[in-house]
DSSP file (Angstrom, degrees, kcal/mol; ACC not computed):
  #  RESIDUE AA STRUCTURE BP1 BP2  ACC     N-H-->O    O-->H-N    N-H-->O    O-->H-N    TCO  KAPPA ALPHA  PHI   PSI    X-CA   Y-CA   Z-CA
    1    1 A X              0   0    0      0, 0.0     2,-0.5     0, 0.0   107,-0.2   0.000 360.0 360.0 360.0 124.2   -5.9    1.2   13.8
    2    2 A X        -     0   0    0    105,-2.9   105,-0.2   101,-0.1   104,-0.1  -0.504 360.0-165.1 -40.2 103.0   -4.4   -1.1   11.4
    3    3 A X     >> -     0   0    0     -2,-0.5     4,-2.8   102,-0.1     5,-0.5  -0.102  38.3 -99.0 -84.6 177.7   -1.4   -3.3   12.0
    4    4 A X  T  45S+     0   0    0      1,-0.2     4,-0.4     2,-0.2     5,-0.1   0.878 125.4  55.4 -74.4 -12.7    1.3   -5.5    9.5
    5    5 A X  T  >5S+     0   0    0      2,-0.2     4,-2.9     1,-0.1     5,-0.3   0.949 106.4  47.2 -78.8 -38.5   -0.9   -8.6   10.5
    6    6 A X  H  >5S+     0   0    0      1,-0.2     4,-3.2     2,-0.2     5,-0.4   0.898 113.3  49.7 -40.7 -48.1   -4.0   -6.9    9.3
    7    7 A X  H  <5S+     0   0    0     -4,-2.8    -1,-0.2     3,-0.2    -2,-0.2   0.694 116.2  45.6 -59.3 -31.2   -2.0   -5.9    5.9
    8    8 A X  H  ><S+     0   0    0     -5,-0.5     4,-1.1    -4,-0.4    -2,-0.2   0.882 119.0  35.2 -94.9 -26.3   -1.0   -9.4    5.6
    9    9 A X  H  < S+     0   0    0     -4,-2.9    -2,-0.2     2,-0.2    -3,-0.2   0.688 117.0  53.8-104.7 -11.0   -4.5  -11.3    6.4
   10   10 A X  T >X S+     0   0    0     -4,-3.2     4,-1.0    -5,-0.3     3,-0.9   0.918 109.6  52.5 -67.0 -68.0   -6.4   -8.7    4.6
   11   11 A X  T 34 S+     0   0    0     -5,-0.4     6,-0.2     1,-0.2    -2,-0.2   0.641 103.2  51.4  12.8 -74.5   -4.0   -9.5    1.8
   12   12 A X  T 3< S+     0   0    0     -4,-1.1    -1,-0.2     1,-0.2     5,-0.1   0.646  99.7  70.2 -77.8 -26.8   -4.4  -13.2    1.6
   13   13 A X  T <4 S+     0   0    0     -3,-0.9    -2,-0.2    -5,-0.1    -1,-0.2   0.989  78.5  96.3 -53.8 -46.2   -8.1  -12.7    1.4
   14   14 A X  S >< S-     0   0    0     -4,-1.0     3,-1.5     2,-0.1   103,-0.0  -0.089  85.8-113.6 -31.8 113.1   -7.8  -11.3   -1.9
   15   15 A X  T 3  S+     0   0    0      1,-0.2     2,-0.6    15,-0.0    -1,-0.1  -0.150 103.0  12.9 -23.9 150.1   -8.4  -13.5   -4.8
   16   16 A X  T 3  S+     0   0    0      1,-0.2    15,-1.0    14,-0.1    16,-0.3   0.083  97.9 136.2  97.1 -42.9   -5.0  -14.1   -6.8
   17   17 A X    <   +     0   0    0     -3,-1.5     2,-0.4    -2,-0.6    -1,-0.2  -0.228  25.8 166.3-129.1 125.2   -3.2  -12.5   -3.9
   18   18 A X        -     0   0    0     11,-0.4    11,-3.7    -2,-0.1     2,-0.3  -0.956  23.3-145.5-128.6 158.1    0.7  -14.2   -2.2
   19   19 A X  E     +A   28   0A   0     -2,-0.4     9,-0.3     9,-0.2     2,-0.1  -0.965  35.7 115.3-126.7 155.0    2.6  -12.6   -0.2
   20   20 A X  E     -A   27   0A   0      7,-4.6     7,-2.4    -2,-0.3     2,-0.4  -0.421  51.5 -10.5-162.6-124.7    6.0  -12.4    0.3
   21   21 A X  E     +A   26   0A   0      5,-0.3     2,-0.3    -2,-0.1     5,-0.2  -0.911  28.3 179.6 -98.7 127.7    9.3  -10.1    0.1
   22   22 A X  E >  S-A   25   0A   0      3,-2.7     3,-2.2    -2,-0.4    23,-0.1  -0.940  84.0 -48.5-127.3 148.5    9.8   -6.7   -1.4
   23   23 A X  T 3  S-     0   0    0     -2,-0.3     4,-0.1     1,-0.3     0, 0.0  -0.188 123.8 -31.1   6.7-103.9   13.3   -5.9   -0.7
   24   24 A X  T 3  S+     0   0    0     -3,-0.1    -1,-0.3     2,-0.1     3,-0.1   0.816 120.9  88.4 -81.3 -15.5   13.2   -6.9    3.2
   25   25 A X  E <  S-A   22   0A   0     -3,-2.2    -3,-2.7    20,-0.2     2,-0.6  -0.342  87.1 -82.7-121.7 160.3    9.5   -6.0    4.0
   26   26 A X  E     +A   21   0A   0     -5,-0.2    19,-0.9    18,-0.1     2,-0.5  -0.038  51.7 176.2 -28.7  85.2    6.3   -7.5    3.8
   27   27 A X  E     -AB  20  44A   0     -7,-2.4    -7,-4.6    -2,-0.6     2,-0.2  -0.800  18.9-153.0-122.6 141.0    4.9   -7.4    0.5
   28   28 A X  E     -AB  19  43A   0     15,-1.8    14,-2.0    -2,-0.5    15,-0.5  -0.719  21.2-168.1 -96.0 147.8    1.2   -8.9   -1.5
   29   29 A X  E     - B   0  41A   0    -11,-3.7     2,-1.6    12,-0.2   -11,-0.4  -0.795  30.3-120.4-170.7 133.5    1.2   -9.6   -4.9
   30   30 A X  E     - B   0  40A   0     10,-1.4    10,-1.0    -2,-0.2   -13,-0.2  -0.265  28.1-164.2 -42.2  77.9   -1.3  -10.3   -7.6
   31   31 A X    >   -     0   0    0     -2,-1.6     3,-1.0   -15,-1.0    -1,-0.2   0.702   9.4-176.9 -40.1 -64.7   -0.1  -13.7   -8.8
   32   32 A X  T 3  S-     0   0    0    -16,-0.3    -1,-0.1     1,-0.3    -2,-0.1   0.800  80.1 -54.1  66.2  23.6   -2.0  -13.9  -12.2
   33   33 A X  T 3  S+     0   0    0    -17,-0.3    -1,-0.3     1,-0.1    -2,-0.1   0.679 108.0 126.1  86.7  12.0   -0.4  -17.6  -12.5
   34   34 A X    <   -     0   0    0     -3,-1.0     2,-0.9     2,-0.0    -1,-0.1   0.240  69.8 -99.3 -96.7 173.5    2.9  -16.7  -12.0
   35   35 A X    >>  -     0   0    0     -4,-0.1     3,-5.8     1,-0.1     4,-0.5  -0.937  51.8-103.3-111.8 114.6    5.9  -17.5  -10.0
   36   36 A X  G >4 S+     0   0    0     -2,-0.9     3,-1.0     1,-0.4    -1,-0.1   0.442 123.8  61.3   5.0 -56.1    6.5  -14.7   -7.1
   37   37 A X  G 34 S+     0   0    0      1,-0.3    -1,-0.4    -3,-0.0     0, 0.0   0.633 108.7  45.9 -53.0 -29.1    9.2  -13.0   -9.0
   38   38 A X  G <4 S+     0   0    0     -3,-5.8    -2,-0.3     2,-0.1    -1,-0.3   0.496  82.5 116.6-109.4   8.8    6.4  -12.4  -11.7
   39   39 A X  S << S-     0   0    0     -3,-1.0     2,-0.5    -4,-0.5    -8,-0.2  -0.146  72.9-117.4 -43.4 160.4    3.5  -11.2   -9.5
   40   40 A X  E     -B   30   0A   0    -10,-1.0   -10,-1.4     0, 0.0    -1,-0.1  -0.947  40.2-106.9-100.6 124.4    2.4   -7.7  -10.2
   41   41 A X  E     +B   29   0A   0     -2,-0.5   -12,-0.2   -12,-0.2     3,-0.1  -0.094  47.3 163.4 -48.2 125.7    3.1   -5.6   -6.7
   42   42 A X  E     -     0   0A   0    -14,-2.0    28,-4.7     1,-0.5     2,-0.3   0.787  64.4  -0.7-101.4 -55.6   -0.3   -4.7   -4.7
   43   43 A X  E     +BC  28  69A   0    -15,-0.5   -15,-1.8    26,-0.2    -1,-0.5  -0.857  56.0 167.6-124.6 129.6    1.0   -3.8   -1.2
   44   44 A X  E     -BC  27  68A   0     24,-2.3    24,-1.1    -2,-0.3   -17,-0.2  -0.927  35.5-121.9-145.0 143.4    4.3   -3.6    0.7
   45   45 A X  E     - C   0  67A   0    -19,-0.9     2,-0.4    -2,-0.3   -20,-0.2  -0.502  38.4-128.9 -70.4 161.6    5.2   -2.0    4.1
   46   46 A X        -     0   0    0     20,-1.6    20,-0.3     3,-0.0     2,-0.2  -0.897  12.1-118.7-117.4 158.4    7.7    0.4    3.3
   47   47 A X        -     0   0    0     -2,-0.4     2,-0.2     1,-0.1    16,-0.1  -0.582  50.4 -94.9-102.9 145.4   11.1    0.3    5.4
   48   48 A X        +     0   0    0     -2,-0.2     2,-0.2    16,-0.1    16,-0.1  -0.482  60.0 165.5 -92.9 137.5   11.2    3.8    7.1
   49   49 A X        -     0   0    0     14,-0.2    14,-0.3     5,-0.2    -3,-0.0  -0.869  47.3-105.3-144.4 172.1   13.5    6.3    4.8
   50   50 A X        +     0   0    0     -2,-0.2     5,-0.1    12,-0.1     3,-0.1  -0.041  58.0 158.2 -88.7  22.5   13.9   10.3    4.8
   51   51 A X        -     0   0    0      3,-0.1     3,-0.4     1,-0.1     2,-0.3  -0.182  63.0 -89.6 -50.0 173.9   11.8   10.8    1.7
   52   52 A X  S    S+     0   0    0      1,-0.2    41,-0.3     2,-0.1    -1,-0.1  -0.649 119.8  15.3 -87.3 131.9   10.2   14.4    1.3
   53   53 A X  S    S+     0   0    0     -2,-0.3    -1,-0.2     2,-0.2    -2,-0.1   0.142 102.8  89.2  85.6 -24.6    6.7   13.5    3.4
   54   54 A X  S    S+     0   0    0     -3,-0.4     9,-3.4     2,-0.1     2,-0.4   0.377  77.1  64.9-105.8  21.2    7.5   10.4    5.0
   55   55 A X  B    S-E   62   0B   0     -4,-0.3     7,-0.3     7,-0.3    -2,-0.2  -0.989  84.2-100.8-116.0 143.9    9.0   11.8    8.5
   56   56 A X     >  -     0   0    0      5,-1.9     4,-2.9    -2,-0.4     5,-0.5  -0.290  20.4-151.7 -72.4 143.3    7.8   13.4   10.9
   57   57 A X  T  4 S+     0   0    0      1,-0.2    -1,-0.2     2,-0.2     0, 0.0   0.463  89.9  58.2 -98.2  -5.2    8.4   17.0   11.1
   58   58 A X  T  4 S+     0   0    0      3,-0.1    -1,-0.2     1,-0.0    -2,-0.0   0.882 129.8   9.9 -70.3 -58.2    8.2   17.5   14.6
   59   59 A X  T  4 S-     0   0    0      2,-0.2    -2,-0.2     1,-0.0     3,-0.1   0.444  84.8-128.9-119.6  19.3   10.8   15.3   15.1
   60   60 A X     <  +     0   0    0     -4,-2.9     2,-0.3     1,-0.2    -3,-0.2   0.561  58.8 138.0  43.6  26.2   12.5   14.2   12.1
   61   61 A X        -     0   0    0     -5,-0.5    -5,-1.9    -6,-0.0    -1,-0.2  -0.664  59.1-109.7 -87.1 133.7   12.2   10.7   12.9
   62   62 A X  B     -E   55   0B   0     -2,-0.3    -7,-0.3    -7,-0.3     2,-0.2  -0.425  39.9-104.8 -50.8 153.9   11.1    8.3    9.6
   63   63 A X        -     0   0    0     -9,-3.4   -14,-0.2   -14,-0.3    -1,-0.1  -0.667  33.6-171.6 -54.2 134.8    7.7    7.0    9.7
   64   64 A X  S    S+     0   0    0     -2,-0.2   -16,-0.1   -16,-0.1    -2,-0.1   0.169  75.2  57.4-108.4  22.7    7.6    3.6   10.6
   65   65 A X  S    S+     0   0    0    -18,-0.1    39,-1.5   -62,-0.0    41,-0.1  -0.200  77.7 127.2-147.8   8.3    3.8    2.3   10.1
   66   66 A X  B     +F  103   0C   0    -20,-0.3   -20,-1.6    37,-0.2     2,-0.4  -0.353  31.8 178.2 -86.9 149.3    3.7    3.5    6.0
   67   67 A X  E     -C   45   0A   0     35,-1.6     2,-0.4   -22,-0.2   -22,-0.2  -0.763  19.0-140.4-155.1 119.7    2.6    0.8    3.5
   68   68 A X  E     -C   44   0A   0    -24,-1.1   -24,-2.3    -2,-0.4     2,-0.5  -0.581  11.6-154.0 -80.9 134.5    2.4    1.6   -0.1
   69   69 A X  E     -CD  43 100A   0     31,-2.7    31,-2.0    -2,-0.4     2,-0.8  -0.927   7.9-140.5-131.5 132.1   -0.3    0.3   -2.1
   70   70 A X  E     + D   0  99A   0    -28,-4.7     2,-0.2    -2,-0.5    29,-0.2  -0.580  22.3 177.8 -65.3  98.0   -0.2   -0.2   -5.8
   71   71 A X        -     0   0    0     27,-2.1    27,-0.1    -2,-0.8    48,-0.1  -0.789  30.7-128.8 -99.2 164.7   -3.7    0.7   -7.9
   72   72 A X  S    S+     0   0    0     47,-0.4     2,-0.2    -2,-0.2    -1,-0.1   0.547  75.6  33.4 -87.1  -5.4   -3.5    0.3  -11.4
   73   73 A X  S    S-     0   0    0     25,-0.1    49,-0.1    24,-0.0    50,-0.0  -0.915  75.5-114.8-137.0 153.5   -4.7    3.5  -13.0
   74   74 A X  S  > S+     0   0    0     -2,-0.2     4,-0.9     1,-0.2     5,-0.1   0.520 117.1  59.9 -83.3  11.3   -4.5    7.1  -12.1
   75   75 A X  H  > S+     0   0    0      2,-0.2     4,-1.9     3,-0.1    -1,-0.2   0.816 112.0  42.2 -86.9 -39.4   -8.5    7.1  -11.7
   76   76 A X  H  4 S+     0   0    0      2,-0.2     4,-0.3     1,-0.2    -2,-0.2   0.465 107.0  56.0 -95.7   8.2   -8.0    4.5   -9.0
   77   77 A X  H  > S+     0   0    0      2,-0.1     4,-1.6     3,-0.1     5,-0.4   0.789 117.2  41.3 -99.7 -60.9   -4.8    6.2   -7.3
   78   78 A X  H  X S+     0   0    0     -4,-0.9     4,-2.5     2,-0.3    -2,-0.2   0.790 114.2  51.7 -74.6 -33.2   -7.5    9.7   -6.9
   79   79 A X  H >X S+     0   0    0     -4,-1.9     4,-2.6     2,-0.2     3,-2.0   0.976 111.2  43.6 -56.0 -83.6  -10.1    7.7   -6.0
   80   80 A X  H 3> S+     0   0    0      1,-0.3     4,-1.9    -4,-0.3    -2,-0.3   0.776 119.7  41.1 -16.6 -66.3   -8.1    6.0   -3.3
   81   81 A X  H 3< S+     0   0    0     -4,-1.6    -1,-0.3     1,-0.2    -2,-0.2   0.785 111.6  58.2 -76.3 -13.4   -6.5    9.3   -2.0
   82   82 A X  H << S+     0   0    0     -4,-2.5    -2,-0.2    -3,-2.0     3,-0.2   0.788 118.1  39.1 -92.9  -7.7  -10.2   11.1   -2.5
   83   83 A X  H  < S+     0   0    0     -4,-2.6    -2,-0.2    -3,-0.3    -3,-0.2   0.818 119.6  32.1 -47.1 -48.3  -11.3    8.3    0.0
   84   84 A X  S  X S+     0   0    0     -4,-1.9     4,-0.5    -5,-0.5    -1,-0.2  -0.177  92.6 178.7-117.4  35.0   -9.3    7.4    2.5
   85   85 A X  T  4  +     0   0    0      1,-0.2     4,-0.1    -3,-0.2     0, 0.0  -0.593  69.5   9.0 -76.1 161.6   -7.6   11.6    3.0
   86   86 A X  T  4 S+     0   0    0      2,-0.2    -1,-0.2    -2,-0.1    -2,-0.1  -0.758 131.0  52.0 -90.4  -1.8   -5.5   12.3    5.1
   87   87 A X  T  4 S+     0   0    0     19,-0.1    16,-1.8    15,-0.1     2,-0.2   0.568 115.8  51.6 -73.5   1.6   -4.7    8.5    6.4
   88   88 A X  E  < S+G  102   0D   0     -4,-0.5     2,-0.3    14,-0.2    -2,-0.2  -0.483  82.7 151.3-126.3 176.9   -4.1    7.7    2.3
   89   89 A X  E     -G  101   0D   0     12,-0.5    12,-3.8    -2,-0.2     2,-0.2  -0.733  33.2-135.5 166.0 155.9   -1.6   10.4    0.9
   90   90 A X        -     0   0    0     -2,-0.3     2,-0.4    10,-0.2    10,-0.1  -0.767  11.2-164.4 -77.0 149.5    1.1   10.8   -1.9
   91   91 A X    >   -     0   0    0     -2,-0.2     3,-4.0     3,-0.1   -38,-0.1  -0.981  39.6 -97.8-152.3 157.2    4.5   12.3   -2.2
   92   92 A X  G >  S+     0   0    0     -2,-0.4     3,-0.8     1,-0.2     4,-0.3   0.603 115.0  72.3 -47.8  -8.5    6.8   13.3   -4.9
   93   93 A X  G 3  S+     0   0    0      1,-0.3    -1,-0.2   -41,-0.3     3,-0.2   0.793 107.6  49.3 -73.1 -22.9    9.0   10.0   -4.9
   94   94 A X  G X  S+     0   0    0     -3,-4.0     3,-0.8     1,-0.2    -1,-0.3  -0.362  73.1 114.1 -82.9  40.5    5.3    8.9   -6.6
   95   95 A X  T <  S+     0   0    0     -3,-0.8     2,-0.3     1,-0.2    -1,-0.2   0.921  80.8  36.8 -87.8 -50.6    4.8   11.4   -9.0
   96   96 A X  T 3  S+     0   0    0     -4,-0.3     2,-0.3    -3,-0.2    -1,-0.2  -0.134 113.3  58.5-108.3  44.2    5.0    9.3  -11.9
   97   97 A X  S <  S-     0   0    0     -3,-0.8    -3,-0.1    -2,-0.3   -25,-0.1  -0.905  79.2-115.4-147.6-162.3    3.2    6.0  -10.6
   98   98 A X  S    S+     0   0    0     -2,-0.3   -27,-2.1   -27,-0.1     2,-0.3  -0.330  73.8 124.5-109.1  49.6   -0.5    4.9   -9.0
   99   99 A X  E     -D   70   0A   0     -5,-0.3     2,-0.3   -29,-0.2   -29,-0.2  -0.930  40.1-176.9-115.0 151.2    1.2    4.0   -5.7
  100  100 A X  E     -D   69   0A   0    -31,-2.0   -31,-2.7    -2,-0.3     2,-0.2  -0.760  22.1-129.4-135.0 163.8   -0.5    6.1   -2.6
  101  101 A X  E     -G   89   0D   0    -12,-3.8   -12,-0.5    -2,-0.3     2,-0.4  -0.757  17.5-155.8-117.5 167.7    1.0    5.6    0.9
  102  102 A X  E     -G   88   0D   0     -2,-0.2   -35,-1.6   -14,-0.2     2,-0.3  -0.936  15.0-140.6-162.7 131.1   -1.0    4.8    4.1
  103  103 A X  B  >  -F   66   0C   0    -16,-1.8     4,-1.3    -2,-0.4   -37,-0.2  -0.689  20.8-166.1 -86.5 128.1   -0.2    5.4    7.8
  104  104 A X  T  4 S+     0   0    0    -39,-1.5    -1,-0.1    -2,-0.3   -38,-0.1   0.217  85.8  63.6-116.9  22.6   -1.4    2.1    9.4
  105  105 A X  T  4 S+     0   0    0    -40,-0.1    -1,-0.2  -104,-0.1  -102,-0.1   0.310 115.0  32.8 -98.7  10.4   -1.3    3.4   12.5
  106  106 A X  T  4 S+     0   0    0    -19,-0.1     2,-0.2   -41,-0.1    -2,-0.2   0.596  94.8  84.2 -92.2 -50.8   -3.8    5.6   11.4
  107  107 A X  S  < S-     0   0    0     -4,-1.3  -105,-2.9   -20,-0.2     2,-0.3  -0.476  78.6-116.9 -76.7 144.3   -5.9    4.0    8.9
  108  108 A X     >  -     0   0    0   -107,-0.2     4,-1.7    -2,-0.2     5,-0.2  -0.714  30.3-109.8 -95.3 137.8   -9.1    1.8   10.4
  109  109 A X  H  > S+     0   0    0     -2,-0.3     4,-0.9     2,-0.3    -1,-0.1   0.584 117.1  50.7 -33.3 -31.6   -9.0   -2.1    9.6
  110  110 A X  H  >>S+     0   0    0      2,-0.2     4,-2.8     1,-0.1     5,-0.6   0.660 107.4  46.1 -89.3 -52.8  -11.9   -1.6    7.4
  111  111 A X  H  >5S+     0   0    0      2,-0.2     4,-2.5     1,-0.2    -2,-0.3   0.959 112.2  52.9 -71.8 -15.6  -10.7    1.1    5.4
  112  112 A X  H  X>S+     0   0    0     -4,-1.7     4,-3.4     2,-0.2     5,-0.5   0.894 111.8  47.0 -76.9 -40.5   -7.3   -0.6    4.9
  113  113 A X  H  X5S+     0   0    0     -4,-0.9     4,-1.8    -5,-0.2    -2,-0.2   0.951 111.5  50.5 -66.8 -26.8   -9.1   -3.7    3.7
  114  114 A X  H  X5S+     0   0    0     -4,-2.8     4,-2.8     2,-0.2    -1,-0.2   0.912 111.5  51.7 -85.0 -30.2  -11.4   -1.4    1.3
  115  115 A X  H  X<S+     0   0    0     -4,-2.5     4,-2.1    -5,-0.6    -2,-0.2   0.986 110.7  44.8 -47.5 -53.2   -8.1    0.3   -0.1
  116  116 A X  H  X5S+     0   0    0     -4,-3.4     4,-2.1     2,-0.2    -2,-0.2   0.719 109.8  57.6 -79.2 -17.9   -6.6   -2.7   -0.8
  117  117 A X  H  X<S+     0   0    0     -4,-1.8     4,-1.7    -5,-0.5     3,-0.3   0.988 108.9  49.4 -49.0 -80.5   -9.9   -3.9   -2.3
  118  118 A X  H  X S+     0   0    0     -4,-2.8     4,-1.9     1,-0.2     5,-0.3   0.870 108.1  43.8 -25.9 -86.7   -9.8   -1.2   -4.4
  119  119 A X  H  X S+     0   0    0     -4,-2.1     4,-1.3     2,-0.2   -47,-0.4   0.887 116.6  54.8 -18.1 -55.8   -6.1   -1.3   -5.9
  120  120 A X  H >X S+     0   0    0     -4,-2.1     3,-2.4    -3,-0.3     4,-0.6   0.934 115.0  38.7 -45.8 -71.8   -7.0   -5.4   -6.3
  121  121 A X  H >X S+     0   0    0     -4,-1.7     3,-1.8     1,-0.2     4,-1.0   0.829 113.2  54.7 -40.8 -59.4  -10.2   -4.4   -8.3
  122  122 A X  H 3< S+     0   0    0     -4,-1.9    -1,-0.2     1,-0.3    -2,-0.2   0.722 111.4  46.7 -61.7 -28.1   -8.3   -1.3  -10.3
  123  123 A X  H << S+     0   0    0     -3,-2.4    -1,-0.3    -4,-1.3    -2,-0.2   0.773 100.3  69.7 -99.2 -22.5   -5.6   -4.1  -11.5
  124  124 A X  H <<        0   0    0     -3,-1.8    -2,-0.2    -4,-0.6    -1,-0.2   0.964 360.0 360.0 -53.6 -65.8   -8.7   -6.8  -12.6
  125  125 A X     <        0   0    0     -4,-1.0    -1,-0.3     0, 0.0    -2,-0.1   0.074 360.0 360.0 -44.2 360.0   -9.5   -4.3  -15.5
């Protein structure tokens, strides 16, 4: 299973790629020459919230392991969730963007690094 150090050193592998803050949490972003404040978002852990999908329904507790990742097209958001199901997923607070969510207490080290491959690649185009 994937952890936030994995998210963060798979990350920095990435061409192109700082990491830093979005709002409090961990977040990569695609630099493109830029000053941090102008990266384009790839990755952030997401700070655990009652959205529709992101608690558990046993126990109504937020998830605390989610990290949304940014692709750049909706061919590379369905590709992504028709990879990586069920550990890759959506919910209606995404309806109108490419961002997929991922349980990284869920998702395998290799498949997080080949999501985030992906997104990286989707945003090259």
């Amino acid at each position: 299973m994937a952890t936030p150090a994995d998210l963060d050193r798979i990350a920095r592998a990435l061409p192109g790629v700082s990491v830093g803050k979005y709002w409090d949490d961990p977040a990569a972003y695609l630099m493109e020459g830029r000053g941090l404040r102008g990266g384009r978002g790839l990755a952030n852990k997401r700070s655990p919230r009652r959205d529709e999908g992101t608690f558990d329904p046993a126990t109504g507790d937020p998830f605390t392991d989610l990290v949304v990742v940014q692709t750049a097209t909706p061919e590379a958001r369905e590709e992504a969730l028709a990879s990586f199901t069920p550990h890759v997923f959506t919910i209606p607070h995404f309806a109108r963007s490419n961002a997929v969510l991922a349980h990284l207490d869920s998702i395998s080290r290799d498949d997080l690094a080949a999501l985030l491959e992906l997104a990286w690649e989707s945003k090259q185009r």
